[in-house]
Structures are given as structure tokens and as C-alpha cells.
N, C-alpha and C positions, 0 to 999 in steps of 0.2 A: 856174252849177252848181246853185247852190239857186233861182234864180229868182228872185221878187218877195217879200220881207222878209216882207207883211203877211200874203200867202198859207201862204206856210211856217207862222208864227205861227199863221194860223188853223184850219191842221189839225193841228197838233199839239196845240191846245188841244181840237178836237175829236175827235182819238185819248185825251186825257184823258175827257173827257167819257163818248167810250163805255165806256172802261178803268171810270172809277169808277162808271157803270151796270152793268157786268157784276160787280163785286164787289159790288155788293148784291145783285143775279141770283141772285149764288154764296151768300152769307149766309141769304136767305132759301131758297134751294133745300136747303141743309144744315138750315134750321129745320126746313123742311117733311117730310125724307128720314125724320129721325126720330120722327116720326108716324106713319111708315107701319105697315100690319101687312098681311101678308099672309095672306089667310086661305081655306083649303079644302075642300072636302067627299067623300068616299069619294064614287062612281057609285050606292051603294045606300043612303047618307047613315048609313051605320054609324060613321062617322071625321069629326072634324071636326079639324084641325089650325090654328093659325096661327102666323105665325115674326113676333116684332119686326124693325124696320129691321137692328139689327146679329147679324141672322140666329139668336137666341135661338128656341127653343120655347116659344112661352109660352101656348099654349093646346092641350088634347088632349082630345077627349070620345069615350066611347067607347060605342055603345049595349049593351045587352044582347046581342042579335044578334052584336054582335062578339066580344064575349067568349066566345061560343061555339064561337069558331072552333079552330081545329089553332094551337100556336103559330107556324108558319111561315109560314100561313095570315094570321094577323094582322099580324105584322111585315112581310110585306109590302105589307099594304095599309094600314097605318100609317105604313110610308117612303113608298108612291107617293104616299102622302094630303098628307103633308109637304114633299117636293119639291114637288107641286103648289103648297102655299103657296110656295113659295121662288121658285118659277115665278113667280108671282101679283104677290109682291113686287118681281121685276125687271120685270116690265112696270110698274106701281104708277112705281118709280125713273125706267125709260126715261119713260114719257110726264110726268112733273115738269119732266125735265131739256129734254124736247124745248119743253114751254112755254116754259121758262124761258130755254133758248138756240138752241131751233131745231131740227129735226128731224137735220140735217146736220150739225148741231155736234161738233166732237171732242169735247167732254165727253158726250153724248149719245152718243155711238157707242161708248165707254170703257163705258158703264155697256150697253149695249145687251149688247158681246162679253162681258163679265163676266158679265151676268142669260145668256147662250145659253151658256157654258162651263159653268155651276153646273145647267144646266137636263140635262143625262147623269144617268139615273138607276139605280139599280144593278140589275142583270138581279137578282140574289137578293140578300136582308138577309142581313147576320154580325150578326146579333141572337142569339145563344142563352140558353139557359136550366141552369143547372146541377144 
């Protein structure tokens, strides 16, 4: 049933092997995840946005030009500017993880359908102003 003793033994010590290669894979690809920043720019470079790994806003510049706009006007090219980076960000993640485990990897495709579900951007802001 199991065959030749030493064989057995020797892939299973080399299922260890790879087991504890992908956990460092995984360690370093989490190091790396959180470095990321995804960062975007308006079409008329009015909007600059970028989002941290765990999807924070942490950067928003806004020209003069922009400020000029209608507020509906701004907020929405303030969200498309943003999502963009969000966008940016999940490709950033996908191609880490595709290094790291392979283009076809489940972890790779988990983070692929996550960055394509988050990438729906809203036809109009519910940004108002009071």
C-alpha cells in the first residue's frame, strides 16, 4: 500500500521542505504587502491620490484647477482618482503574490478576485456638502 519505506519518507520530508519554503513565501510576501501604496493621478493631473496597503487614504493633492470645480464636479473625480489608486494597489498585491507563488496560485487568484470586486466604481459620489 505504501510501497518502499525510504520513498515514502523521502517525500514527505520533501512536502515538508516545500511546506516550510512557502511559509516564508507567505512571511515575506505579508512584509512586503505592507509597503505597498498605491498611488494615482486625475487624466488632467488635477488629483493626485494614494491608498496604504490596508486601504487608508493617505495622500490627496489637490491643484488649484481643481478646486475650482462645481462640488459634484470634484468629488467625482476625487473618487474615480481614488479608486484608481485602489486599483493600482491590487495589481501592486496581485503581481507580489504571483512572484512569490506563481501566477496560478490560489493565493494569487484570492487576491486577484478581491483587487477585480473592489475595482466597481460608483457611477456618482454620495459626497455632500451641507
Amino acid at each position: 500500500m505504501w510501497g518502499d519505506p525510504d520513498a515514502v519518507l523521502a517525500r514527505v520530508e520533501e512536502q515538508i521542505r516545500g511546506a516550510q519554503a512557502n511559509a516564508v513565501k507567505a512571511q515575506q510576501l505579508e512584509a512586503d504587502m505592507k509597503t505597498l501604496l498605491g498611488r494615482a493621478v486625475s487624466p488632467g493631473r488635477e488629483i493626485t491620490a494614494g491608498v496604504s496597503a490596508s486601504g487608508l487614504l493617505v495622500e490627496l493633492t489637490l491643484t488649484e484647477r481643481a478646486l475650482e470645480w462645481d462640488e459634484k464636479t470634484l468629488a467625482k473625480n476625487v473618487m474615480a482618482t481614488v479608486n484608481a489608486a485602489h486599483r493600482k494597489l491590487g495589481e501592486q498585491a496581485v503581481a507580489l503574490s504571483a512572484d512569490a507563488f506563481g501566477e496560478d496560485s490560489p493565493v494569487t487568484a484570492r487576491l486577484r478576485a478581491e483587487a477585480e470586486a473592489r475595482s466597481i466604481a460608483p457611477t456618482e459620489p454620495t459626497i455632500g456638502y451641507e
